[in-house]
C-alpha positions in Angstrom: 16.7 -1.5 -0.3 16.6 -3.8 -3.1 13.4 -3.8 -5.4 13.7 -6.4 -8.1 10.4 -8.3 -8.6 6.5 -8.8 -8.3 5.8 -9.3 -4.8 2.4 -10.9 -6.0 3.9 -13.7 -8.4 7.7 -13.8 -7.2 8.6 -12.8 -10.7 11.9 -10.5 -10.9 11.5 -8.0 -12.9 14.5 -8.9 -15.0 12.8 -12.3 -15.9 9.6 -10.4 -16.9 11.5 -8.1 -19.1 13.9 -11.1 -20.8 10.7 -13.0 -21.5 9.3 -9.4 -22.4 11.8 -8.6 -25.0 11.9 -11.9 -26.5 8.1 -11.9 -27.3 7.9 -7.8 -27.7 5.2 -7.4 -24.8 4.5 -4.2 -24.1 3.2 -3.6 -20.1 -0.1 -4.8 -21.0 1.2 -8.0 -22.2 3.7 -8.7 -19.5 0.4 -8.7 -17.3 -1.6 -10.9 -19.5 0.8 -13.4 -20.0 2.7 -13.4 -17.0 0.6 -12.0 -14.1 3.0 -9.2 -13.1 1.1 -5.9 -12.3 -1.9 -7.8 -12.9 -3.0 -7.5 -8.9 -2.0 -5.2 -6.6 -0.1 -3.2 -9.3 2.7 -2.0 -6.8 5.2 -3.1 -9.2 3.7 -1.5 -12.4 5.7 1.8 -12.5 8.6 -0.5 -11.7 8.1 -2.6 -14.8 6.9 0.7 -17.4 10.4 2.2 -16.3 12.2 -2.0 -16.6 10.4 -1.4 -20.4 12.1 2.2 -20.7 15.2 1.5 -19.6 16.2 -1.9 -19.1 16.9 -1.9 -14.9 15.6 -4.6 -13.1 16.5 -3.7 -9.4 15.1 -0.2 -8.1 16.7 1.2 -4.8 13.8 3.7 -4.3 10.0 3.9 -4.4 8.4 4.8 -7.3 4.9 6.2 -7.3 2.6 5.7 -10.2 1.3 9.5 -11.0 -2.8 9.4 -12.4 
């Protein structure tokens, strides 16, 4: 299984972070500007760890903890 993007907008997650980087958004920003996270949020724990770390493709779920 291969996890690399917002199912919502069909953003990968590696374009959100290069755009991400270049602009210094923070997860907040990458779903202002871009939309990703901004709907079902599914891919939001994907992106805060994309921020962390740098990975863009996830080969396990990640849960969002409260």
């Amino acid at each position: 299984m291969n996890i690399d993007r917002c199912i919502c907008t069909g953003i990968t997650f590696a374009q959100a972070l290069d755009k991400g980087k270049r602009e210094a958004w923070d997860l907040e920003a990458l779903r202002r500007e871009l939309g990703v996270g901004a709907n079902c949020g599914l891919c939001r724990p994907y992106l805060k760890r994309a921020l962390a770390t740098g990975e863009t493709v996830f080969h396990e779920i990640i849960a969002e903890r409260p």
